[in-house]
N, C-alpha and C positions, 0 to 999 in steps of 0.2 A: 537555533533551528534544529526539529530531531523529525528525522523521516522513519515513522513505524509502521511494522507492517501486520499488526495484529487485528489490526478492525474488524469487529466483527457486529451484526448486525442486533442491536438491544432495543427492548420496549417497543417503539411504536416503527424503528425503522425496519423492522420485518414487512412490515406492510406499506413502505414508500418507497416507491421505484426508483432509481437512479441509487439509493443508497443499502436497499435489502438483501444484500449478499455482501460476503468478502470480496476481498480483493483477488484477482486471476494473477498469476505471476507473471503474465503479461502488462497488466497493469501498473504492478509495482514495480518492474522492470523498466516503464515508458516512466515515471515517476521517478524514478533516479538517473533516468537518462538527462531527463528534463532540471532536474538539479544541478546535473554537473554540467551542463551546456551555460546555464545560467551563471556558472562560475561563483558559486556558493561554496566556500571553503570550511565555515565557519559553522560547524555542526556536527551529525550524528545521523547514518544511515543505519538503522534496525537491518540486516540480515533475514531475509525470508525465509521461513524455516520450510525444511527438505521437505515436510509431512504433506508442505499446502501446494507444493508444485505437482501439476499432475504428469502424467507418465509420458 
């Protein structure tokens, strides 16, 4: 299991809603919460990089 947090939106998902933007670091913050509640030990949480949280 590896939780990354680079997604970003390519070819046609620019223009389908639910998936046309990155991630808020709100979202990938409920996205690793939600991992470690689930007691998933056995993996790799990507690190949200400083540039994408905003102010």
């Amino acid at each position: 299991m590896a939780l990354m947090s680079q997604y970003f939106p390519a070819h046609l998902a620019g223009a389908t809603p639910g998936i046309d933007r990155p991630l808020t670091a709100e979202e990938y913050d409920a996205a690793v919460e939600a991992l470690e509640e689930a007691g998933l030990e056995s993996g790799w949480v990507q690190e949200l990089e400083q540039e994408r949280r905003p102010v």
